[in-house]
N, CA, C and O atoms as a GROMACS GRO file, in nm:
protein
  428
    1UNK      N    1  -0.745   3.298  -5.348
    1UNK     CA    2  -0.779   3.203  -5.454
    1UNK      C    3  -0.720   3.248  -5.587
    1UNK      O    4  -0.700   3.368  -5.607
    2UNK      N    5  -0.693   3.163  -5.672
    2UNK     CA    6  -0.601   3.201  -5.812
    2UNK      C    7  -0.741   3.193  -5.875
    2UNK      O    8  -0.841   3.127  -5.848
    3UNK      N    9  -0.708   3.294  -5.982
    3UNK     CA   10  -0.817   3.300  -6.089
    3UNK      C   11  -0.815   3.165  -6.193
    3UNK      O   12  -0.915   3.148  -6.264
    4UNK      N   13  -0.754   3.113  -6.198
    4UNK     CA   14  -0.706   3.013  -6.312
    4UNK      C   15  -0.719   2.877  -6.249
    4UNK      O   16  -0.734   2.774  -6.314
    5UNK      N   17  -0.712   2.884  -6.118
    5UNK     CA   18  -0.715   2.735  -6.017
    5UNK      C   19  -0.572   2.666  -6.047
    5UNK      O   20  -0.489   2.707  -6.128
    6UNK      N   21  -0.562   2.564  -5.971
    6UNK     CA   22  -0.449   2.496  -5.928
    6UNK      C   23  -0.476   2.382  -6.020
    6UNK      O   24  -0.579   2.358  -6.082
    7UNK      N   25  -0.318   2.294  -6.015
    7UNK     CA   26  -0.262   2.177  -6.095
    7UNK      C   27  -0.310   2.043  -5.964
    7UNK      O   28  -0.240   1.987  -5.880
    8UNK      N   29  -0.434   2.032  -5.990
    8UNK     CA   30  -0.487   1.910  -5.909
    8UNK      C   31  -0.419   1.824  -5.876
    8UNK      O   32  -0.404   1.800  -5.756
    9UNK      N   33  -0.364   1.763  -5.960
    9UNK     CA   34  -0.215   1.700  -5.909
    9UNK      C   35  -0.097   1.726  -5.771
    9UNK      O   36  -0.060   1.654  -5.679
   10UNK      N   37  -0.074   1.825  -5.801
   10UNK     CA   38   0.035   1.912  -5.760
   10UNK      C   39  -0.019   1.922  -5.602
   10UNK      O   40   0.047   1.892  -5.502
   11UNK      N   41  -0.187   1.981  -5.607
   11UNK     CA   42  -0.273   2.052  -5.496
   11UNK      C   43  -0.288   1.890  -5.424
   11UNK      O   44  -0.264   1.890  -5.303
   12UNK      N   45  -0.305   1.830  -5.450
   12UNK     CA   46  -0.329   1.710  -5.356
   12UNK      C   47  -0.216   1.656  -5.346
   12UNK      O   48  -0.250   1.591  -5.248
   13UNK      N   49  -0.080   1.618  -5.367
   13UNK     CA   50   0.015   1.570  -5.318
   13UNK      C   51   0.072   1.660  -5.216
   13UNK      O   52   0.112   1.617  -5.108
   14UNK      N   53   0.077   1.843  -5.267
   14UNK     CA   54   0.072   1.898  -5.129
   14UNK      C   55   0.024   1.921  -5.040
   14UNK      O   56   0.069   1.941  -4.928
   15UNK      N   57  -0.076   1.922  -5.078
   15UNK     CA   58  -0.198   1.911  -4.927
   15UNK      C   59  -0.214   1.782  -4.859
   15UNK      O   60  -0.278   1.794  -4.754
   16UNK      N   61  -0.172   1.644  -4.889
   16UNK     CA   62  -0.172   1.549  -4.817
   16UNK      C   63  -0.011   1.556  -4.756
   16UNK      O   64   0.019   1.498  -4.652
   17UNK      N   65   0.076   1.626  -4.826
   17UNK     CA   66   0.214   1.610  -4.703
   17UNK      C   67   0.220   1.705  -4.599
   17UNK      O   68   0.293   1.685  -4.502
   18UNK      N   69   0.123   1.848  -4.614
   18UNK     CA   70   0.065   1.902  -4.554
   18UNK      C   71  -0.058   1.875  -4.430
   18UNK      O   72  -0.063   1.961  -4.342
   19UNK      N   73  -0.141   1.775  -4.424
   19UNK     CA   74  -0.190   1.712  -4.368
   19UNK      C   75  -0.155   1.647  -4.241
   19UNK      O   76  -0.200   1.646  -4.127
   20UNK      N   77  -0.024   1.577  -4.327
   20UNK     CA   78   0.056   1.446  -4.194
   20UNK      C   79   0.155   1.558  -4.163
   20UNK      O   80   0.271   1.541  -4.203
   21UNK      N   81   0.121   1.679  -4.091
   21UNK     CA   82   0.249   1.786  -4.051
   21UNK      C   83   0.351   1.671  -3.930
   21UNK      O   84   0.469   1.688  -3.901
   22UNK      N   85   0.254   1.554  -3.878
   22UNK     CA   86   0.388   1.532  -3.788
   22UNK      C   87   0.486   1.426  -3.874
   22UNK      O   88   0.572   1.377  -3.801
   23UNK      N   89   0.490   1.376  -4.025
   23UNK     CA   90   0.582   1.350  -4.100
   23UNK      C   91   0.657   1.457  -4.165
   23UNK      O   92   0.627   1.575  -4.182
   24UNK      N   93   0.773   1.382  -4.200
   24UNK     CA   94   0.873   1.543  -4.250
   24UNK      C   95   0.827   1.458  -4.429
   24UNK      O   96   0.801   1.339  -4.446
   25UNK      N   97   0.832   1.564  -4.530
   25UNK     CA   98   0.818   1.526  -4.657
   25UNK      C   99   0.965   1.423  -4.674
   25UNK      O  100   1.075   1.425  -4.618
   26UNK      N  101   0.896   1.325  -4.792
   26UNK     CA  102   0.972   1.258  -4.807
   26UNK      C  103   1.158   1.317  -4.875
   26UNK      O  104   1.153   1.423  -4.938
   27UNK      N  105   1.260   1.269  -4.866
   27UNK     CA  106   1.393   1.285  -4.902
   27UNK      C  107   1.366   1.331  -5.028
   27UNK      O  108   1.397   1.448  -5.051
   28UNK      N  109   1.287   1.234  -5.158
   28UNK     CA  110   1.333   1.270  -5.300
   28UNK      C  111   1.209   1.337  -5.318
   28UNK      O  112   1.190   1.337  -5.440
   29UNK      N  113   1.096   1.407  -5.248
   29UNK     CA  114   1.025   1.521  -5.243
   29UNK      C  115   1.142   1.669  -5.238
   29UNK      O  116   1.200   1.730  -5.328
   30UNK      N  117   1.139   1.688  -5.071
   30UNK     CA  118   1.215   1.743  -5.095
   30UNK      C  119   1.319   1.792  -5.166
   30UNK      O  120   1.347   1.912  -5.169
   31UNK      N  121   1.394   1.682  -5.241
   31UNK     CA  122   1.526   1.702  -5.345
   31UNK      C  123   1.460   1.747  -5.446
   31UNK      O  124   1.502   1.851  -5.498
   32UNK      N  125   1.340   1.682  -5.502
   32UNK     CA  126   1.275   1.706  -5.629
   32UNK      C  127   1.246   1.918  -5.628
   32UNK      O  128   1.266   2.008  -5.710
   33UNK      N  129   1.204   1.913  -5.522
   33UNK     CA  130   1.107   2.045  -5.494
   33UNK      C  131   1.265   2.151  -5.483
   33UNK      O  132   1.257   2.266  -5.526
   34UNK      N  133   1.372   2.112  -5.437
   34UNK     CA  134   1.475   2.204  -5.408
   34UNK      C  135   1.527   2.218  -5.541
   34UNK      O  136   1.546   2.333  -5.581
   35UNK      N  137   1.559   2.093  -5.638
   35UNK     CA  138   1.609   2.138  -5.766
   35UNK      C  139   1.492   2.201  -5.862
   35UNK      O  140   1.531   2.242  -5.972
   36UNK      N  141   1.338   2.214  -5.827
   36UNK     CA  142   1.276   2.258  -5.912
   36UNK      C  143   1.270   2.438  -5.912
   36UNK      O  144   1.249   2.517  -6.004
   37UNK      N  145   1.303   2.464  -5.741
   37UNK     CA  146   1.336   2.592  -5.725
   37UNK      C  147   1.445   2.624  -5.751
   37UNK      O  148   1.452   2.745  -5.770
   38UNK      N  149   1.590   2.543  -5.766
   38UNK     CA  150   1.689   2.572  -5.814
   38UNK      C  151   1.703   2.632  -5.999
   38UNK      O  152   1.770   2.720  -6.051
   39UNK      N  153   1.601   2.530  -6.057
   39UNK     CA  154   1.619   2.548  -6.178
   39UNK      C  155   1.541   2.688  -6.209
   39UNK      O  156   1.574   2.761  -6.302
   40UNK      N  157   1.409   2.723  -6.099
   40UNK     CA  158   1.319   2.862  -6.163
   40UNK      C  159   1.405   2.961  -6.137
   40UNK      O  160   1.380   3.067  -6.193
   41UNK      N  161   1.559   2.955  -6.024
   41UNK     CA  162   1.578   3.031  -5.991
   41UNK      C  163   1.721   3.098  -6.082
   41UNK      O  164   1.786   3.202  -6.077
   42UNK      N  165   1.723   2.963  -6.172
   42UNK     CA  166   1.884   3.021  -6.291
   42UNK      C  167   1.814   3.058  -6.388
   42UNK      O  168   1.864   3.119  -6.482
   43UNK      N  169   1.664   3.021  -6.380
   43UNK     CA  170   1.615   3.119  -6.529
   43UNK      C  171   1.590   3.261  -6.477
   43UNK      O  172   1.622   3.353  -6.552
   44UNK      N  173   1.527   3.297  -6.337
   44UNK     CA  174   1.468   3.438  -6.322
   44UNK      C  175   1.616   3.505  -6.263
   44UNK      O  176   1.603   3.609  -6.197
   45UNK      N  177   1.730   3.461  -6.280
   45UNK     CA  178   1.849   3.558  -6.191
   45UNK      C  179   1.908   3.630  -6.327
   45UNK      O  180   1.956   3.568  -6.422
   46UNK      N  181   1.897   3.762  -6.317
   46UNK     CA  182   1.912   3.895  -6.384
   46UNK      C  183   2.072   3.840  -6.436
   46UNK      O  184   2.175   3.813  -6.375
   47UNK      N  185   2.026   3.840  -6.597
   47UNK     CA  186   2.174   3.830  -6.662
   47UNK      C  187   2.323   3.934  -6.647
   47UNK      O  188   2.303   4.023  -6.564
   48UNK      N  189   2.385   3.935  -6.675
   48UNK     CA  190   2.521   4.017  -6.637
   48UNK      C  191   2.519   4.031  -6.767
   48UNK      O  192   2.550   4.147  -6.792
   49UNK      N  193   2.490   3.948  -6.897
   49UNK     CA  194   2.578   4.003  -7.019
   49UNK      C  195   2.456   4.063  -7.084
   49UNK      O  196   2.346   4.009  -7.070
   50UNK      N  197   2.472   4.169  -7.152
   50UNK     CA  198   2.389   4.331  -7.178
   50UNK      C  199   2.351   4.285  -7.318
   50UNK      O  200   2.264   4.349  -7.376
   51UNK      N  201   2.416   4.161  -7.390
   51UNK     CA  202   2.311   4.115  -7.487
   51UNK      C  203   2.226   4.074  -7.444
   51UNK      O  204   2.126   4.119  -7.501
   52UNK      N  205   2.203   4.010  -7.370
   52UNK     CA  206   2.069   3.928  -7.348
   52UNK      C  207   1.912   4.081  -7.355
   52UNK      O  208   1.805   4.084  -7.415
   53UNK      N  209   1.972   4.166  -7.275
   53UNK     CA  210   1.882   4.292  -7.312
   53UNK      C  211   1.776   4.339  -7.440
   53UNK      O  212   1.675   4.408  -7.458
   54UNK      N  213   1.863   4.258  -7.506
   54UNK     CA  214   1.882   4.307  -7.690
   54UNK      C  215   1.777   4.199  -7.759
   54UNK      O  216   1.697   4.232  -7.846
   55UNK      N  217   1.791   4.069  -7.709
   55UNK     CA  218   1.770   3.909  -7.720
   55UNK      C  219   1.587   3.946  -7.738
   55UNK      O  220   1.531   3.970  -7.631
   56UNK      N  221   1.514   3.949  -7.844
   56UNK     CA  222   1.385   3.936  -7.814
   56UNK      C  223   1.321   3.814  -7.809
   56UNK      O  224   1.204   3.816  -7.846
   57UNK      N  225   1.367   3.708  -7.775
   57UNK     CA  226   1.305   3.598  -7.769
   57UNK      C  227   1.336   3.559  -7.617
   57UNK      O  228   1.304   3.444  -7.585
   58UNK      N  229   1.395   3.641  -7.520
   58UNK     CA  230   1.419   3.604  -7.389
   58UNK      C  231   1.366   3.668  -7.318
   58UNK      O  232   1.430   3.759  -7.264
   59UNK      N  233   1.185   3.644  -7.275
   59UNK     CA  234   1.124   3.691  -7.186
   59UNK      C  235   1.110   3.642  -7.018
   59UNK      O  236   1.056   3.545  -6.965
   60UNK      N  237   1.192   3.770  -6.958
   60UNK     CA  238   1.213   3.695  -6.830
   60UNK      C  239   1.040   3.670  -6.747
   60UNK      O  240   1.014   3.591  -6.657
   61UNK      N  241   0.947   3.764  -6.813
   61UNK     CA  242   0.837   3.729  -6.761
   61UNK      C  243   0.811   3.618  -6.728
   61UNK      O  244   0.792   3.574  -6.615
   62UNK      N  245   0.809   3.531  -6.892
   62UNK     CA  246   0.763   3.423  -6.893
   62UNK      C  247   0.836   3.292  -6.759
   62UNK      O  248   0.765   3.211  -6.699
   63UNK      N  249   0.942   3.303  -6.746
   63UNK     CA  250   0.997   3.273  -6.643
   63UNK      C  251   0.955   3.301  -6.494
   63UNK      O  252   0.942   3.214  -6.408
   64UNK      N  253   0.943   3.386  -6.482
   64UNK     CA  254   0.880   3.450  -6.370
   64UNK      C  255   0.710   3.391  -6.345
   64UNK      O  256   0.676   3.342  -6.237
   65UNK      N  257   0.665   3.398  -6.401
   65UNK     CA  258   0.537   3.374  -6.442
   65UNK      C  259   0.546   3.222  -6.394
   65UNK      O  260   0.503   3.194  -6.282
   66UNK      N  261   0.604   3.115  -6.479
   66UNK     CA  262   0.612   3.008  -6.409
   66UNK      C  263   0.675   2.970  -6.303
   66UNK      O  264   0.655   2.853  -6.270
   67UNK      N  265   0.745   3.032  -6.240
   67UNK     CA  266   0.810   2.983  -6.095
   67UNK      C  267   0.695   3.013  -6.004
   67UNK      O  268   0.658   2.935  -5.916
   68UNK      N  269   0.632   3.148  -6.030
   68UNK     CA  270   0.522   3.171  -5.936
   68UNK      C  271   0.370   3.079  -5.938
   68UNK      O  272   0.302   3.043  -5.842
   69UNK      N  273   0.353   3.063  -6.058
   69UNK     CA  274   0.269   2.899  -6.070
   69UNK      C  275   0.276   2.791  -6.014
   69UNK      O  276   0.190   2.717  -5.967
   70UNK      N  277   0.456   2.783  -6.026
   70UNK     CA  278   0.483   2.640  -5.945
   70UNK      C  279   0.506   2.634  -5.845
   70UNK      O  280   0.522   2.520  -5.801
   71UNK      N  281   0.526   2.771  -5.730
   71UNK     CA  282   0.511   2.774  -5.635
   71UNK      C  283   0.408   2.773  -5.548
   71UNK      O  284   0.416   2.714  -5.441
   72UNK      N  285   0.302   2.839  -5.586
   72UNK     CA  286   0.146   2.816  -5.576
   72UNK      C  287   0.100   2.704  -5.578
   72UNK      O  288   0.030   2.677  -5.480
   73UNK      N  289   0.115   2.610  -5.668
   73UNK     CA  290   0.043   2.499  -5.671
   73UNK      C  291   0.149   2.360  -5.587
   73UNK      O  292   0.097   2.253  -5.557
   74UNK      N  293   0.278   2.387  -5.563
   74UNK     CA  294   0.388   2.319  -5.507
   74UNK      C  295   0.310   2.306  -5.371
   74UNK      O  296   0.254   2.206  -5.324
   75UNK      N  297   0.327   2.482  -5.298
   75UNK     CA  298   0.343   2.492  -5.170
   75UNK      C  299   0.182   2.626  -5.157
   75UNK      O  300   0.196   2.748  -5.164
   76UNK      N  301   0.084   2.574  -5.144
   76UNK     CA  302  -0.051   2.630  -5.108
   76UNK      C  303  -0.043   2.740  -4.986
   76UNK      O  304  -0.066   2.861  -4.985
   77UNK      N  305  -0.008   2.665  -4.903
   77UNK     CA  306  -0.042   2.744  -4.795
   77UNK      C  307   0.101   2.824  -4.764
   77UNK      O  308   0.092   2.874  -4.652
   78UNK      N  309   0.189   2.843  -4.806
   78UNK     CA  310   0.296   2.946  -4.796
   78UNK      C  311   0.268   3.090  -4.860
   78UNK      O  312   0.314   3.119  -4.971
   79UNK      N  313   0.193   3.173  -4.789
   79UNK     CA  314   0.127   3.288  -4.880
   79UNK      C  315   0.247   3.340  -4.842
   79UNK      O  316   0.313   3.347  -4.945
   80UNK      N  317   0.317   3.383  -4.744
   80UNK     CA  318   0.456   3.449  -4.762
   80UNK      C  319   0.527   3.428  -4.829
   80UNK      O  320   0.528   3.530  -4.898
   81UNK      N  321   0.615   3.349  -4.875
   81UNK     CA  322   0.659   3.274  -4.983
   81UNK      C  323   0.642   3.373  -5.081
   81UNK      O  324   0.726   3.447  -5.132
   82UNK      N  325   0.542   3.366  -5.097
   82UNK     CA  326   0.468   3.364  -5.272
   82UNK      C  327   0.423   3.496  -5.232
   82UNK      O  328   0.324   3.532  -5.296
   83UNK      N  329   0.461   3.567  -5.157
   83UNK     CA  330   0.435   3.766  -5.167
   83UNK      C  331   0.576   3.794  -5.149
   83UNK      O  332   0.624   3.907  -5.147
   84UNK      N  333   0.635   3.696  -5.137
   84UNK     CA  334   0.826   3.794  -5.131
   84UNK      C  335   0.864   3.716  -5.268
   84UNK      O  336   0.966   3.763  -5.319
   85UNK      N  337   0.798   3.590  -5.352
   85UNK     CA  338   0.841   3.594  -5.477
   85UNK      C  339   0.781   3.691  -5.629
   85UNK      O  340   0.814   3.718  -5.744
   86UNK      N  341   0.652   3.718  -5.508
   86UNK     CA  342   0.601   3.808  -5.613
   86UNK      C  343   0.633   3.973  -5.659
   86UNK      O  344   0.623   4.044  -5.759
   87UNK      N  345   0.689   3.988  -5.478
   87UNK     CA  346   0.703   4.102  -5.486
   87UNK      C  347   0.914   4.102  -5.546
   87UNK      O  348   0.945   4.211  -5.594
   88UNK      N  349   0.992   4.034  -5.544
   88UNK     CA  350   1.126   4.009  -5.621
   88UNK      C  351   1.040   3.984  -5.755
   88UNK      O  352   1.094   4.062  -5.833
   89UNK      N  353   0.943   3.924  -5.822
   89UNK     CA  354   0.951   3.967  -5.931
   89UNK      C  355   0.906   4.122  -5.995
   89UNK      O  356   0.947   4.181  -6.095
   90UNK      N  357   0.822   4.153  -5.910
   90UNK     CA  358   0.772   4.292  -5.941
   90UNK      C  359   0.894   4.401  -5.968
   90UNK      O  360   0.904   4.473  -6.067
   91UNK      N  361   0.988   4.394  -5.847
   91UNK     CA  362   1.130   4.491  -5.817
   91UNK      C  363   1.206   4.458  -5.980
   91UNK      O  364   1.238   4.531  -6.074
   92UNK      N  365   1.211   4.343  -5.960
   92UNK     CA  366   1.298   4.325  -6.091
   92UNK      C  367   1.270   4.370  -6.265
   92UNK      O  368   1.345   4.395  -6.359
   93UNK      N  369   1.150   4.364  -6.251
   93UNK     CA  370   1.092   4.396  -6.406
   93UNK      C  371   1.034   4.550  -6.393
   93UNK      O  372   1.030   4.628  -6.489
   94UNK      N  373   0.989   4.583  -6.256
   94UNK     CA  374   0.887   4.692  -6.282
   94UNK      C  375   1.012   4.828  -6.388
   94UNK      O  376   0.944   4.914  -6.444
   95UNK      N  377   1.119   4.839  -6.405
   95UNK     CA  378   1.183   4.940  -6.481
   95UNK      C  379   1.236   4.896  -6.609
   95UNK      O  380   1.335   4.929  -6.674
   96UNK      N  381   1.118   4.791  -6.633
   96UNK     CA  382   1.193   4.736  -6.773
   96UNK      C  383   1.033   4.816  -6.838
   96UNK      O  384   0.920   4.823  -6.789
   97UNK      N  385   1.091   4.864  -6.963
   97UNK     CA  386   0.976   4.950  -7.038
   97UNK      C  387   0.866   4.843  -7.094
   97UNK      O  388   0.744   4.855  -7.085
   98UNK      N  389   0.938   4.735  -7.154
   98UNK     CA  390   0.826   4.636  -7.242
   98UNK      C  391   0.746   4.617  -7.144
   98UNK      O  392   0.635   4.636  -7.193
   99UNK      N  393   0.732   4.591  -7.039
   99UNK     CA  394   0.631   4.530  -6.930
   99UNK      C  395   0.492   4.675  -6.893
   99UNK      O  396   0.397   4.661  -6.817
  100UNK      N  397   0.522   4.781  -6.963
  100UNK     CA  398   0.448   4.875  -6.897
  100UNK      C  399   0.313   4.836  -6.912
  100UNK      O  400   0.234   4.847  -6.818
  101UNK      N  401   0.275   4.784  -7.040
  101UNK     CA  402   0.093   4.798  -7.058
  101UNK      C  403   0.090   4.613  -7.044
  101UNK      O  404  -0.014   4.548  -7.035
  102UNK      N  405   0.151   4.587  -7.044
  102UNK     CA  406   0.183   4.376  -7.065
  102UNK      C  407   0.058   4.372  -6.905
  102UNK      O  408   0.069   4.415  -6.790
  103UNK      N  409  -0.053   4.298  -6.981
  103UNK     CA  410  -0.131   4.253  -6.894
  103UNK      C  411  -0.114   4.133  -6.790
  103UNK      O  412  -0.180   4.106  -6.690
  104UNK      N  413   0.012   4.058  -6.856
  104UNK     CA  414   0.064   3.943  -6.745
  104UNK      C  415   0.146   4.004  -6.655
  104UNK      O  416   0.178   3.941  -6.554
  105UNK      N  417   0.186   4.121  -6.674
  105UNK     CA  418   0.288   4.138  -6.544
  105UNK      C  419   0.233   4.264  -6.476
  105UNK      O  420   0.308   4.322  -6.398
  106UNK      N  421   0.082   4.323  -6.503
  106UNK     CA  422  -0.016   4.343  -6.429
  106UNK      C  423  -0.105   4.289  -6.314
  106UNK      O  424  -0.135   4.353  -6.214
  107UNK      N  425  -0.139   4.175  -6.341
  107UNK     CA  426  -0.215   4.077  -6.278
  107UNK      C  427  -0.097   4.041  -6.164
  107UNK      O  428  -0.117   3.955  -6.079
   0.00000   0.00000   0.00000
């Protein structure tokens, strides 16, 4: 269970396409849901240029933080999923210093 609870919205459109498992989700579901992971996935992919390092207004947390929200409340019952995105975000930040005492990337 999430401490914060789910996007009611979100939780009942997936849990009813979840429901009818012998329908496949609809085409512009799917498309919708592939470009929404497409887009969490060009914000959380580790920059190449060594300013961005420098950049204090570019917290990849915060990024991180919401893909894993919207995956949770997207796709409920995929707890795998959402322990290999949690644990790629963990790998990725855990040697960044700002994050050491940061209570969001504790939790």
């Amino acid at each position: 269970p999430l401490q914060q609870g789910r996007n009611v919205v979100e939780l009942e459109k997936s849990l009813s396409t979840a429901a009818t498992s012998s329908k496949k989700l609809s085409e512009t579901q799917q498309e919708e849901n592939q470009k929404m992971i497409e887009h969490y996935e060009r914000l959380v992919r580790p920059k190449s240029n060594s300013n961005d390092d420098n950049n204090s207004n570019d917290d990849p947390l915060i990024h991180w933080l919401s893909y894993i929200k919207y995956f949770q409340d997207t796709f409920p019952s995929d707890t795998h999923e959402q322990f290999l995105l949690m644990e790629r975000c963990t790998r990725d930040l855990v040697s960044n210093p700002r994050y050491a005492n940061d209570v969001r990337f504790i939790r």
